[in-house]
Every structure is written in structure tokens, then in C-alpha cells.
C-alpha positions as a Markdown table, in Angstrom:
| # | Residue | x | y | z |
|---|---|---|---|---|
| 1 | Unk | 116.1 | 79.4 | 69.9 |
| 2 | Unk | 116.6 | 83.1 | 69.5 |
| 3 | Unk | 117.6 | 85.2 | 72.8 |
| 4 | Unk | 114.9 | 87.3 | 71.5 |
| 5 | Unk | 112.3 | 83.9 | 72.3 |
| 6 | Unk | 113.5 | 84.0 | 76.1 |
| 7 | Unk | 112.3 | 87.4 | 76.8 |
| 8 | Unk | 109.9 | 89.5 | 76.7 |
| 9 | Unk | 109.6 | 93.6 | 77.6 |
| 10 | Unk | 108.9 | 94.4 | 80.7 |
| 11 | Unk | 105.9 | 96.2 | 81.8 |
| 12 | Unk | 102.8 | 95.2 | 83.6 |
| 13 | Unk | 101.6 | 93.2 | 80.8 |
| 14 | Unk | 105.1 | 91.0 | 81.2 |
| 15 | Unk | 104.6 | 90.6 | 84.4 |
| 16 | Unk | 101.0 | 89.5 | 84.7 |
| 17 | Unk | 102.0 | 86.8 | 81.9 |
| 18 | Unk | 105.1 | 86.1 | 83.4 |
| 19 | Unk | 102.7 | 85.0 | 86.7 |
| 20 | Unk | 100.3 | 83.5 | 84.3 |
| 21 | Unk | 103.5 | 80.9 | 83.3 |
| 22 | Unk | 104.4 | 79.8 | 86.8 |
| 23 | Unk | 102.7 | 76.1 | 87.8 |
| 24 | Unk | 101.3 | 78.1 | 90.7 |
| 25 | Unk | 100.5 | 81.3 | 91.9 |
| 26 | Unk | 103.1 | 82.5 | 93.9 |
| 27 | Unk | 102.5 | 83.8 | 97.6 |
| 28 | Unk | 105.6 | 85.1 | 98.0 |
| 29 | Unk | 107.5 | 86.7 | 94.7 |
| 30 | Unk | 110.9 | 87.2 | 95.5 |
| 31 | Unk | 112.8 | 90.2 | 93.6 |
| 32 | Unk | 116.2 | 90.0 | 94.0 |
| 33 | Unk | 118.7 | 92.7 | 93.5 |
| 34 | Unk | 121.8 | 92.4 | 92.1 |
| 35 | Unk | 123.0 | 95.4 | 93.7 |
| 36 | Unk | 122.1 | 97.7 | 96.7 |
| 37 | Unk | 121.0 | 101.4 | 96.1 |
| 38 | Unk | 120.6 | 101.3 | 92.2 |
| 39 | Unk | 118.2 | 103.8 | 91.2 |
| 40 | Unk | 117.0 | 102.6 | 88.3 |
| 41 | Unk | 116.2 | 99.0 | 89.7 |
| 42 | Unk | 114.0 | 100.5 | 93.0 |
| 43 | Unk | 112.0 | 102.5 | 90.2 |
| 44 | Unk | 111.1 | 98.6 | 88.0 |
| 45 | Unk | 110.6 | 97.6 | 91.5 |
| 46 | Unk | 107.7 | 100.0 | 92.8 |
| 47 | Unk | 106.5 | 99.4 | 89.0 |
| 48 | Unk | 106.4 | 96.1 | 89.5 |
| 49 | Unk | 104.7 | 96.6 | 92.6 |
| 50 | Unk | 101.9 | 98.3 | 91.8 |
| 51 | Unk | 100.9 | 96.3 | 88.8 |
| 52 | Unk | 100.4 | 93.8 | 91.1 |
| 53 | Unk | 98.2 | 95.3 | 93.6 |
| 54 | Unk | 96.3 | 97.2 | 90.9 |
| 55 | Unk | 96.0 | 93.7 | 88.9 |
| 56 | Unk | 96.8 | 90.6 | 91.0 |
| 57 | Unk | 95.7 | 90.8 | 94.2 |
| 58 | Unk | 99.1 | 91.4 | 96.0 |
| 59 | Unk | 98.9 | 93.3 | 99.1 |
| 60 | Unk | 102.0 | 93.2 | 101.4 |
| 61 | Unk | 105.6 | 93.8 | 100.5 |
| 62 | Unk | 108.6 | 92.7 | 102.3 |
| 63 | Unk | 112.5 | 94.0 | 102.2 |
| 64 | Unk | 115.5 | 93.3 | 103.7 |
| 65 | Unk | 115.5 | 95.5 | 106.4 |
| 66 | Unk | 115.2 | 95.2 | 110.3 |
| 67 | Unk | 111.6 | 93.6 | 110.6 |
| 68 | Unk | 111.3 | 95.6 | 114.4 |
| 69 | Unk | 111.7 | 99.0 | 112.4 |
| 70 | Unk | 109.2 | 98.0 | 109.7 |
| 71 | Unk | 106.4 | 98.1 | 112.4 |
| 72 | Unk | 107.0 | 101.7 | 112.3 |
| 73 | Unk | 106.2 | 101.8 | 108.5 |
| 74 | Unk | 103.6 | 99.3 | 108.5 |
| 75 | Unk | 101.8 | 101.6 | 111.3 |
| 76 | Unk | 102.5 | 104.6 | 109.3 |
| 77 | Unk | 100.6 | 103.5 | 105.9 |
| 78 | Unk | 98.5 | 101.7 | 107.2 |
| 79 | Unk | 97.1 | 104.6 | 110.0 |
| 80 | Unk | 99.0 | 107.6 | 108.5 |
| 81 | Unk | 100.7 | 108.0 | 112.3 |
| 82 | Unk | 104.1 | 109.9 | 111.9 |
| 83 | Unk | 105.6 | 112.0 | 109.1 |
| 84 | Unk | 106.6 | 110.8 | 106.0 |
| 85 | Unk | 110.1 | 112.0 | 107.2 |
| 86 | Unk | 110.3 | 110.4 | 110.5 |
| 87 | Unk | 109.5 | 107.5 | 109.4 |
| 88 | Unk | 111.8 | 106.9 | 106.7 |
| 89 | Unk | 114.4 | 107.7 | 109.6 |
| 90 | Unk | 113.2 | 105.7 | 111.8 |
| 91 | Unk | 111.6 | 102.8 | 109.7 |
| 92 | Unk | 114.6 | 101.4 | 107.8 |
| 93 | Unk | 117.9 | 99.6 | 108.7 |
| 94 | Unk | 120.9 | 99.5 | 106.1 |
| 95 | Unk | 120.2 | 102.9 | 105.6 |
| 96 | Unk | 117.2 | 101.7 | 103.2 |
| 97 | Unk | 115.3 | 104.7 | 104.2 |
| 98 | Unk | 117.6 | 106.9 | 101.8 |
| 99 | Unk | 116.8 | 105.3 | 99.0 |
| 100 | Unk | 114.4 | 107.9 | 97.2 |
| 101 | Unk | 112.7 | 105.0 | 95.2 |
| 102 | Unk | 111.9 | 103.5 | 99.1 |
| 103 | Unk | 110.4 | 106.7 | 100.3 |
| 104 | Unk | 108.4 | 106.8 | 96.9 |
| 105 | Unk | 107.3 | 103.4 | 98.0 |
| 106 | Unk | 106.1 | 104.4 | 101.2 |
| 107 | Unk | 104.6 | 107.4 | 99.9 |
| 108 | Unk | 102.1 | 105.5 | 97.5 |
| 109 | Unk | 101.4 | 102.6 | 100.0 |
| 110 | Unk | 100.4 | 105.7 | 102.3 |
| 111 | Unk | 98.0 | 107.0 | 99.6 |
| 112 | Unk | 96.8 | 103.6 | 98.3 |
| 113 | Unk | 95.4 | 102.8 | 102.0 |
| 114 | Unk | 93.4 | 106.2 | 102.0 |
| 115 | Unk | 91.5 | 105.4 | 99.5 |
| 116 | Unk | 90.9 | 101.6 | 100.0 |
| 117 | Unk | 89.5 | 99.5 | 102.8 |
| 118 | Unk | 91.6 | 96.4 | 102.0 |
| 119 | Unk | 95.0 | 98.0 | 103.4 |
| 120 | Unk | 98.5 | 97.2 | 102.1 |
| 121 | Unk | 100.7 | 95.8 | 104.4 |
| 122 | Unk | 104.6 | 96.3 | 104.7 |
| 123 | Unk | 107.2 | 94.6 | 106.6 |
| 124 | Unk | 110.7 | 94.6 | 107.3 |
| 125 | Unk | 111.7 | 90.8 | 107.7 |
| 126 | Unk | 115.7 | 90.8 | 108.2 |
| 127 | Unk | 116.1 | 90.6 | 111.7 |
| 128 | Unk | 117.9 | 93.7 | 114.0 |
| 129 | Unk | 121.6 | 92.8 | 112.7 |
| 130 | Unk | 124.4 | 94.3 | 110.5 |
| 131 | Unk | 127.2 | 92.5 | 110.6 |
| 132 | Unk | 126.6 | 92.8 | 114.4 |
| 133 | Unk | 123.7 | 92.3 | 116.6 |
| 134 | Unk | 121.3 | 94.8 | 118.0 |
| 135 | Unk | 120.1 | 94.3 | 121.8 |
| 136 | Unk | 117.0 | 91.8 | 122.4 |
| 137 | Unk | 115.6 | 94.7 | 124.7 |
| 138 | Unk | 112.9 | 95.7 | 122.7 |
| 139 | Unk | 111.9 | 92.1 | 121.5 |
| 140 | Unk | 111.8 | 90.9 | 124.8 |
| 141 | Unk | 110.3 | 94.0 | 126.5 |
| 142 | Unk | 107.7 | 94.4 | 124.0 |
| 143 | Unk | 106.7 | 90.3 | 124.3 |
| 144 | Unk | 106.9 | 90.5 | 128.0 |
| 145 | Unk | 104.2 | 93.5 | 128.1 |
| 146 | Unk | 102.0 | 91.3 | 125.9 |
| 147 | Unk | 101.5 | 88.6 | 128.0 |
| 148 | Unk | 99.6 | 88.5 | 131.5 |
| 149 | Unk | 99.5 | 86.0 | 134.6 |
| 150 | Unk | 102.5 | 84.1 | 136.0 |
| 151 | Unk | 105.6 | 85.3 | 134.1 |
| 152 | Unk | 109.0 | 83.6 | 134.2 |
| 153 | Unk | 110.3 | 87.4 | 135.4 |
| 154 | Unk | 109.3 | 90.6 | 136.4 |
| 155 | Unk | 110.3 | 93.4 | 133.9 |
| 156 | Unk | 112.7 | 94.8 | 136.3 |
| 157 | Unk | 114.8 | 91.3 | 136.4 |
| 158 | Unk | 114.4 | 91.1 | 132.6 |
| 159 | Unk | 116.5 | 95.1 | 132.6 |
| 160 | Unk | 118.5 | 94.0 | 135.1 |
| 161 | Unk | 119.9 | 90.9 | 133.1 |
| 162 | Unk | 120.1 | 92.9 | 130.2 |
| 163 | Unk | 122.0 | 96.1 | 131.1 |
| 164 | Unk | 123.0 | 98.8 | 129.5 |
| 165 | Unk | 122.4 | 98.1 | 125.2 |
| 166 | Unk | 125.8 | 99.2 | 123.9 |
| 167 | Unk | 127.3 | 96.4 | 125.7 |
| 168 | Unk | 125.0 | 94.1 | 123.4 |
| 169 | Unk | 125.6 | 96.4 | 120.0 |
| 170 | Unk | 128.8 | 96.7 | 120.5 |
| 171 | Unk | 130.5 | 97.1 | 117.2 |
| 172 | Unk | 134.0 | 95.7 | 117.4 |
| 173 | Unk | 132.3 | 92.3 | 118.1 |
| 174 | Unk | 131.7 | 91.8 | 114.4 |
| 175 | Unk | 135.7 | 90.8 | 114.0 |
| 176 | Unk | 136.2 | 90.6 | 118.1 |
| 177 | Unk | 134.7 | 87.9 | 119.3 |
| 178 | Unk | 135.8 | 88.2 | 122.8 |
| 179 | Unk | 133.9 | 91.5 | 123.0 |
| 180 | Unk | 130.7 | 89.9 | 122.9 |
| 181 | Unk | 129.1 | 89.3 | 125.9 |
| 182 | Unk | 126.7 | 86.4 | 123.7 |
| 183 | Unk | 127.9 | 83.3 | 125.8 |
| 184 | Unk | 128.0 | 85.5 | 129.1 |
| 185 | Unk | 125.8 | 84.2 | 132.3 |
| 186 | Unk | 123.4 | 86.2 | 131.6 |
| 187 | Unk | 122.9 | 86.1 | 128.1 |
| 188 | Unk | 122.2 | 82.7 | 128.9 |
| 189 | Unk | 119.3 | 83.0 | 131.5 |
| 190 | Unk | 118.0 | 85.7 | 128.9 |
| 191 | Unk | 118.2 | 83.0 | 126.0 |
| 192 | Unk | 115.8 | 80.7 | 128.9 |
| 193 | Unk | 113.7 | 83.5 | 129.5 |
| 194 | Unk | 112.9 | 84.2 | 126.0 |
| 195 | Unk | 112.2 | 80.7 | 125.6 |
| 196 | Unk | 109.7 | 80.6 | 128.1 |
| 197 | Unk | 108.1 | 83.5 | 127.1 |
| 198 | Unk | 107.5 | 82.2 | 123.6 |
| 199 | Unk | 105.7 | 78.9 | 125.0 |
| 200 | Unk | 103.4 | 81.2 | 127.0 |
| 201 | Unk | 102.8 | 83.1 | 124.3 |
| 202 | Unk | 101.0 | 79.8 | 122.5 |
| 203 | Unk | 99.2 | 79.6 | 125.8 |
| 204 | Unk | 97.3 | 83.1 | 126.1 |
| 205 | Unk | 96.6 | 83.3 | 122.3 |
| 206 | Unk | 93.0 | 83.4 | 123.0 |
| 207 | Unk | 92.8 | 86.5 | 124.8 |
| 208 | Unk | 94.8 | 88.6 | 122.5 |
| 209 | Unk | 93.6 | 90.1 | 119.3 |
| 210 | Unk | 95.1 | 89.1 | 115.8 |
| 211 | Unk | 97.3 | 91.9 | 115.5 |
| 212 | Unk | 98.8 | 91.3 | 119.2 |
| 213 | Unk | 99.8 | 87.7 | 118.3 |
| 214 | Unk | 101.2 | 88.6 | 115.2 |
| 215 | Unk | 103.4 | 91.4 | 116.7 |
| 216 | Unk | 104.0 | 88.8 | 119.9 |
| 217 | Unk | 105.3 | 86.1 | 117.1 |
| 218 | Unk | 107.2 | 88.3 | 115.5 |
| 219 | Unk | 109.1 | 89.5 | 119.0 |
| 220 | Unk | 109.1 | 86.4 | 120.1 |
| 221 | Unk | 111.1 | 85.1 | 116.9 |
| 222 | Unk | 113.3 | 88.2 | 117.3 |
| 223 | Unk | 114.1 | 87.4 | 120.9 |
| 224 | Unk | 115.4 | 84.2 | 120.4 |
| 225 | Unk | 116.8 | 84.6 | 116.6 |
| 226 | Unk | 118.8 | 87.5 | 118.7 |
| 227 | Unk | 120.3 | 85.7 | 121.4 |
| 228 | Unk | 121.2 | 82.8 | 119.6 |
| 229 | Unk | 123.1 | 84.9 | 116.7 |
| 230 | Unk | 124.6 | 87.0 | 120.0 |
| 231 | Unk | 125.9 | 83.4 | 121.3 |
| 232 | Unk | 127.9 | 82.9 | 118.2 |
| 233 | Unk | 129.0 | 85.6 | 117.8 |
| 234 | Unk | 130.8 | 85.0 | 121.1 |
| 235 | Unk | 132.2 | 82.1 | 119.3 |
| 236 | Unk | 135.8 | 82.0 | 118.1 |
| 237 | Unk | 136.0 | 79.5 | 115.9 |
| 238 | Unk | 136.9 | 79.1 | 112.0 |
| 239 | Unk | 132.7 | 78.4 | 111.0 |
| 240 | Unk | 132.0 | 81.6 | 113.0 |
| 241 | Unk | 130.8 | 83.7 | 110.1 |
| 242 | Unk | 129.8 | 81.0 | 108.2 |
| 243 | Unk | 127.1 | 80.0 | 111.0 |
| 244 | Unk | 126.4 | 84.3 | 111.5 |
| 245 | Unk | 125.4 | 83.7 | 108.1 |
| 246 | Unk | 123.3 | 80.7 | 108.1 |
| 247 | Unk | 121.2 | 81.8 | 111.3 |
| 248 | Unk | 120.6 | 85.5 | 109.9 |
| 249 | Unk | 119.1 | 84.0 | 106.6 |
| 250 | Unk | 116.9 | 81.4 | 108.9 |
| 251 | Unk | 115.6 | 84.6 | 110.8 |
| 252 | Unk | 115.1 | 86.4 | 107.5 |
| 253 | Unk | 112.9 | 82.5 | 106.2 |
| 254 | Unk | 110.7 | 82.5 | 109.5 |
| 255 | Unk | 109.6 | 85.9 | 109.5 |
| 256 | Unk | 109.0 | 85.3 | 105.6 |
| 257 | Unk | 106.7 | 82.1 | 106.5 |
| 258 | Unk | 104.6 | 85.1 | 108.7 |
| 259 | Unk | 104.4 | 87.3 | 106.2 |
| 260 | Unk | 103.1 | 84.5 | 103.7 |
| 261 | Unk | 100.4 | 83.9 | 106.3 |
| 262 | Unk | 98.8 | 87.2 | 105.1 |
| 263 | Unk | 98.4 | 86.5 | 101.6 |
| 264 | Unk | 100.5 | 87.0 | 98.6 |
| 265 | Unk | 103.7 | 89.4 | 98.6 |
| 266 | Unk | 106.5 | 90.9 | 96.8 |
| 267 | Unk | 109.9 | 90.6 | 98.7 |
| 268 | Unk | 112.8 | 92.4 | 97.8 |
| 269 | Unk | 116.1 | 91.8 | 99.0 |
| 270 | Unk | 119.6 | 91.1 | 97.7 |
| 271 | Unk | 120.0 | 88.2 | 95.1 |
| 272 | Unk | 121.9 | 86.0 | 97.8 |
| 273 | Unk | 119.1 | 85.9 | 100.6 |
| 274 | Unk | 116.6 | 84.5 | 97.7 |
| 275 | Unk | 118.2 | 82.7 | 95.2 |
| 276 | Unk | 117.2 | 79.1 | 95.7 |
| 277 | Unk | 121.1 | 77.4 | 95.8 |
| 278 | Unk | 123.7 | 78.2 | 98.4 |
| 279 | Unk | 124.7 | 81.4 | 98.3 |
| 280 | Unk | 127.9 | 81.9 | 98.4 |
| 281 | Unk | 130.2 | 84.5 | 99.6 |
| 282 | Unk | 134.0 | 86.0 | 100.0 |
| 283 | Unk | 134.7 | 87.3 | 103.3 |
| 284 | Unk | 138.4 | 87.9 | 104.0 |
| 285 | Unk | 140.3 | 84.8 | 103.3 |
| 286 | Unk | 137.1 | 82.4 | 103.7 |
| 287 | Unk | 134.7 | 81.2 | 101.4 |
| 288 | Unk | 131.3 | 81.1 | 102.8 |
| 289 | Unk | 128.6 | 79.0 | 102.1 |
| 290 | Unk | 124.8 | 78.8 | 103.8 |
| 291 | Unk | 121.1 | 78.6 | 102.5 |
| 292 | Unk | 119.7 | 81.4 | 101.7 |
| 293 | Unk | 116.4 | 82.6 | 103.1 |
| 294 | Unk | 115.3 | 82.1 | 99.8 |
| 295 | Unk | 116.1 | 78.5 | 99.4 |
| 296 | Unk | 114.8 | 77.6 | 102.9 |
| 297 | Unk | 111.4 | 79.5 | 101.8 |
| 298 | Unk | 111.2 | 77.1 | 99.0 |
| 299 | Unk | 111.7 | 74.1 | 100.7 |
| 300 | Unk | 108.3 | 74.6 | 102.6 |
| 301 | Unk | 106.2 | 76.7 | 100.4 |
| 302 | Unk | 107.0 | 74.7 | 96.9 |
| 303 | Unk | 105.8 | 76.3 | 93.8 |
| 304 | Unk | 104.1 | 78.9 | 96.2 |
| 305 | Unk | 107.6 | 80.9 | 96.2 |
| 306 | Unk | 109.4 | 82.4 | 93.1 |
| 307 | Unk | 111.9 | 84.0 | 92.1 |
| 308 | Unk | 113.0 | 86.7 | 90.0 |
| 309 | Unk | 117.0 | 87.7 | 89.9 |
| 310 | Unk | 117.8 | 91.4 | 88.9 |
| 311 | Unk | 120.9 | 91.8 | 86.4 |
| 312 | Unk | 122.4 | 95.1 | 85.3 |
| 313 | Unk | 124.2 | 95.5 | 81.8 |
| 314 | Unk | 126.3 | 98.6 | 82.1 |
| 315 | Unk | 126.3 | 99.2 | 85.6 |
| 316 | Unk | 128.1 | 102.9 | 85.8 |
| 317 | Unk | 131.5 | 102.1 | 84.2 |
| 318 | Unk | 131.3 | 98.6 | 84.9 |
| 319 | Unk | 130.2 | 96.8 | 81.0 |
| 320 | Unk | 130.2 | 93.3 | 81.0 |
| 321 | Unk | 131.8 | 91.0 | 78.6 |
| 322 | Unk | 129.3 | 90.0 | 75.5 |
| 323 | Unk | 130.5 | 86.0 | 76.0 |
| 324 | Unk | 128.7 | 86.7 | 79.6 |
| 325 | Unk | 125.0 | 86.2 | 80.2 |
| 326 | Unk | 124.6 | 89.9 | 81.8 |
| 327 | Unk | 126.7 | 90.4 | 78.0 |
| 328 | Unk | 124.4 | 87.9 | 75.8 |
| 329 | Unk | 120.9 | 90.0 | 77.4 |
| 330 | Unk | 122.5 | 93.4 | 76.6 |
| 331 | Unk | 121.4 | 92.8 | 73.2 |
| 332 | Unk | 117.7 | 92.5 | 73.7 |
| 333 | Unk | 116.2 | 95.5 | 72.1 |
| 334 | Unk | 114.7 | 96.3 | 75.1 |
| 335 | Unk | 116.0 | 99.0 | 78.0 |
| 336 | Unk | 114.3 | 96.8 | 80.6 |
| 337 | Unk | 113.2 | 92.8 | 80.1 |
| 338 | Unk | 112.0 | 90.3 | 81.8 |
| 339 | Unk | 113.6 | 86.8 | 80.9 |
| 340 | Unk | 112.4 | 83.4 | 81.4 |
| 341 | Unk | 115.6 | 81.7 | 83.1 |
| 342 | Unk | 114.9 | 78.6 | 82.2 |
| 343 | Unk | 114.7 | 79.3 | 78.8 |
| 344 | Unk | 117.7 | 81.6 | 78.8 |
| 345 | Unk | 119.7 | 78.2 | 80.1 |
| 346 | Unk | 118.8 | 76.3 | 77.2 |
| 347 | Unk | 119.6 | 78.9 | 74.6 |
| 348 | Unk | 123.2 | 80.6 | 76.7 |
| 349 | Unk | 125.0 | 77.2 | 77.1 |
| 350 | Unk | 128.5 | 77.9 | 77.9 |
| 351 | Unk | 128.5 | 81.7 | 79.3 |
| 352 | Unk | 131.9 | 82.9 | 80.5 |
| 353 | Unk | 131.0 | 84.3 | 83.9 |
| 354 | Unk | 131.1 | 88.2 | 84.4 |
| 355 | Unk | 134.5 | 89.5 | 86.6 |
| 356 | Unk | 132.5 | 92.7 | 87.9 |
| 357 | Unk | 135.1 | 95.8 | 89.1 |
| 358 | Unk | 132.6 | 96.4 | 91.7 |
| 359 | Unk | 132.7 | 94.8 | 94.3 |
| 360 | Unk | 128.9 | 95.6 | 95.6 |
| 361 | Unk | 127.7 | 93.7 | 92.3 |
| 362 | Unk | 126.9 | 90.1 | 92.2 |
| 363 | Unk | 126.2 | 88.5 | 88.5 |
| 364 | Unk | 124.1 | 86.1 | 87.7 |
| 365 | Unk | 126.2 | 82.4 | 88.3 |
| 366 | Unk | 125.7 | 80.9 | 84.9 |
| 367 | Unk | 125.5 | 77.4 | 86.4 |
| 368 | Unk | 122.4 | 78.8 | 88.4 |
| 369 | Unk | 120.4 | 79.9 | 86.0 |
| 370 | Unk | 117.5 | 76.9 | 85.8 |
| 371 | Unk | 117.4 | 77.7 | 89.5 |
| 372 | Unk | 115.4 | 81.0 | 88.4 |
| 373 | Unk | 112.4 | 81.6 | 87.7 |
| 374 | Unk | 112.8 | 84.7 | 85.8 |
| 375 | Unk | 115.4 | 87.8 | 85.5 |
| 376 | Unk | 114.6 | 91.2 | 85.5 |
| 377 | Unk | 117.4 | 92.9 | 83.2 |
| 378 | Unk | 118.0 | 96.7 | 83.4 |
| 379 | Unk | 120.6 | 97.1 | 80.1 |
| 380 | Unk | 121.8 | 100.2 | 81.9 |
| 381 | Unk | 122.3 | 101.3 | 85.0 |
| 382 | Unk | 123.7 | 104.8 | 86.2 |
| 383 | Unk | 122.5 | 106.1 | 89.4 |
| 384 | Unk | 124.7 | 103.9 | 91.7 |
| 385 | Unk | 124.2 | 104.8 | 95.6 |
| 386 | Unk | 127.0 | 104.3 | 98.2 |
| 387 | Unk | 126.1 | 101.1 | 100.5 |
| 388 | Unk | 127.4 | 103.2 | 103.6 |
């Protein structure tokens, strides 16, 4: 087989047929990226986007940003309440809402719900964390205003316990972890509390409208996903970061699962959180390993999630060897392609793998590649952002 038979140009036509080839229709599409704040890859992306809202029914789209923030968006295309400007300041974590190709995104969601009844949704769905945690004060405030009769607290107990917020996003906690007041007394009545609300939550459901239990869910998972990560965080032992890990990508899965509730979507986020094998990771002088949202997705929806990885040939300076599979898919005639994976492991046995000099890059693991669905190649890339 020729690596010409693998692939295919990619444009909406590719993309409807590359749907057309899956054994199901895919409620959530997962786009990884290879790399953060690459120009070139957020334009295929919005491209990508709109062929299938235009063509296949898509509605919603997901990123890997803080999924509290994304309300913000979601309100703004959705209602048009805001400026475009505010809200790409105040709508994105990981300073996402630089990204010209995001604001483009937001942009044409904004004008795509003026003209159509059947809105587009968005959503953030990391949760409120860098490599430190946000406070649970507006998760728990938010879920606590929601909710009526007999409460487990009064508002002014639930501010009391949590105190002043930079003592929660305290930044030196992310290598300190004696500086984190996660395992503190009460941190632990909060972690009860929050708890307690979400079991109410299941018991007023009637009386609140469908948006109202959707954004109670959602600060209900937040609440707890927060104070459990702000535990360990507290904790000072060697699986530390390896566990941080683990329990940001299950927040990132069950806010995934709610967005799937709402039909199909395209999620985009880096090629660790939804590639469907253990993602691994260097961090210092560990190795970490942990399932990524992506792989936890798949476990419950099946053939309803899949998968496309982004690779970049000539990323800036960076070129990759040709015995690599970033090196074997520069040769495709084609700037940008779209690659059956599955394919592509039948045909690129025994690919060296690709030694990228920057360090924000993650190749394609050869030994992965039947774990793909599909790979969206760019054969060059220039615009490279900064990741701070």
C-alpha cells in the first residue's frame, strides 16, 4: 500500500467521508493538537468546525479551557450579552482567549446564532486549574444559590469556611505542598458540604428549569472535582503529580459525558487529554503516567467517541526526520491531510520516533497509531504562539 492510499486532502469533503468511515457516528469528535497556539492548526480547526455544523449536524464545541469561564462564552453567543472583547478576556483560561483563531471562533458562533433558531453551544470542559487550583467559591456559591429549603449551611458559613481565595490559589502550592491548605479542617467540612449539596441537587430537580440543572451539575462537579484535587495537592508524597494528573483528566471526562448529553460535538484539546492510551508525561525527574480524558470518554461512550490526532511537519525550525511518521506524511502532496491511522500503521511499520527540539511539541508515538482514528497533518507550520 502506497502512503498516498492512507490519506486523503483535507477539506470538508474529507471530513464528511472521513465520518462516513467510522462504525458509528461520533457524538463527541475529539481534535487533538499536537501543540498549543499554532496558528495554522486553530484555522483547520474552525474549518473543520464549520463543515460540520453546516453539513453534519454538529452543534456544540468543547476546549480545554476552565469550563466555569466558558459560561461566559456560551452566554455570549448564544444571547450576544458582553463584547466580543470582554469576553475573550474573561471567557478563556490558559490564556486561550489570545489565540486569534479562538476569537475568530467565537466571532462566527456569535453570528451563526443570529441567524438560526437551533443555537450553537460552547463549553469550556477543563476544570478551574493550572498546575494549581482555583478556589471552589464560585462552584459552591453559585450551587448553593440554586437550591431552596433546608440547606446543609447558610451562605455566610459557606464564606466563612472558605476565606479569603488567594489562600486557595495560592501559586507556590504547585511544587509546595505544605502551602496548601487542601487537607486543612476546613477544607474538609467544605469537601462534606459540597457533597451534600450535590445530593440535594438530585432532590429539587423538578423545580428547576433545564438550563438550571445543567449549570447546578456542572458546579456541583466543579465543587467537588476542586476540593478533592486541592486535598492532594496538600499531599507530599512521590504519586503527587501523577494522581494531580489523573483527577484533572477525570474532571475534564465528566464534564465531557455532559456535554455529550447535548448532542454531537467537536472537542479540542491537547493530544494527551484525548488520545485513547495512557498519556504519558516528563515532569522533572518523574515519568508520569494516567488516563487521559480521552481514553476514560471511550470507555463509556464506545464507538460514539473518536479521535483525530494533529501532527505538524516543519513546525518553525523544528523538521522532522523522513524515517519518522511526522517525516513519512511530509511527502503527501498535500499542505494539509487527513490520514486514516489505522491504515497509516499498516503501511509505516517500523517509524523511528521523532526527537522534537521543542519542548511544547508532542509527536505522534508510533506504537499508538492503531489507537487513532484519524490524523490531521499540517506539512508546515510557522506561526508558533508562546504558551505563557
Amino acid at each position: 500500500m502506497d502512503i498516498k492510499d492512507t490519506a486523503r486532502p483535507l477539506d470538508g469533503a474529507g471530513v464528511s467521508a472521513f465520518l462516513r468511515s467510522l462504525p458509528a457516528k461520533p457524538v463527541l469528535l475529539g481534535l487533538g493538537e499536537a501543540r498549543h497556539f499554532v496558528g495554522e492548526l486553530g484555522e483547520v480547526r474552525n474549518e473543520i468546525f464549520r463543515q460540520l455544523v453546516e453539513h453534519e449536524g454538529y452543534r456544540s464545541f468543547a476546549i480545554e479551557s476552565d469550563c466555569l469561564m466558558g459560561l461566559v462564552v456560551n452566554d455570549y453567543i448564544t444571547t450576544g450579552a458582553g463584547t466580543l472583547d470582554d469576553v475573550m478576556e474573561r471567557g478563556f483560561s490558559h490564556n486561550f482567549g489570545a489565540s486569534p483563531a479562538n476569537r475568530d471562533l467565537v466571532r462566527w458562533m456569535r453570528a451563526y446564532n443570529e441567524e438560526h433558531d437551533e443555537k450553537l453551544r460552547f463549553f469550556g470542559f477543563d476544570g478551574p486549574l493550572e498546575y494549581w487550583a482555583a478556589s471552589p467559591r464560585q462552584a459552591l456559591t453559585a450551587l448553593h444559590a440554586l437550591l431552596d429549603g433546608p440547606l446543609p449551611c447558610t451562605r455566610e458559613t459557606l464564606d466563612t469556611l472558605l476565606g479569603p481565595d488567594d489562600r486557595w490559589s495560592n501559586e507556590a502550592t504547585a511544587m509546595d505542598p505544605s502551602q496548601s491548605i487542601g487537607q486543612s479542617t476546613d477544607a474538609q467540612r467544605l469537601r462534606l458540604i459540597a457533597d451534600d449539596l450535590v445530593a440535594l441537587l438530585d432532590t429539587q430537580a423538578p423545580r428547576l428549569s433545564a438550563e438550571d440543572r445543567d449549570r447546578a451539575a456542572l458546579y456541583g462537579r466543579t465543587a467537588t472535582g476542586l476540593l478533592r484535587y486541592h486535598y492532594w495537592m496538600a499531599d507530599a508524597s512521590p504519586a503527587r503529580w501523577t494522581r494531580l494528573s489523573a483527577l484533572r483528566d477525570a474532571m475534564m471526562a465528566s464534564n465531557l459525558r455532559a456535554v455529550a448529553e447535548h448532542g454531537p460535538a467537536l472537542v479540542f484539546a491537547s493530544n494527551l487529554h484525548l488520545q485513547r492510551n495512557k498519556s504519558i508525561m516528563a515532569f522533572g525527574d518523574q515519568q508520569l503516567e494516567w488516563w487521559s480524558a480521552g481514553a476514560i470518554t471511550a470507555t463509556y461512550l464506545g464507538d460514539r467517541y473518536a479521535y483525530l490526532a494533529s501532527a505538524l511537519g516543519t513546525a518553525g525550525d523544528d523538521t522532522p526526520s523522513p524515517d519518522t511518521v511526522e517525516g513519512v506524511l511530509s511527502t503527501l502532496p498535500w499542505d494539509r491531510s487527513l490520514i486514516d491511522a489505522r491504515r497509516l500503521a499498516e503501511v509505516v511499520t517500523k517509524p523511528a520516533p521523532r526527537i522534537s527540539r521543542d519542548f511544547a511539541y508532542f509527536p505522534l508515538d508510533p506504537a499508538q497509531l492503531d489507537m487513532i482514528d484519524g490524523v490531521v497533518f499540517l506539512k508546515q507550520a510557522v506561526r508558533l504562539g508562546s504558551l505563557g
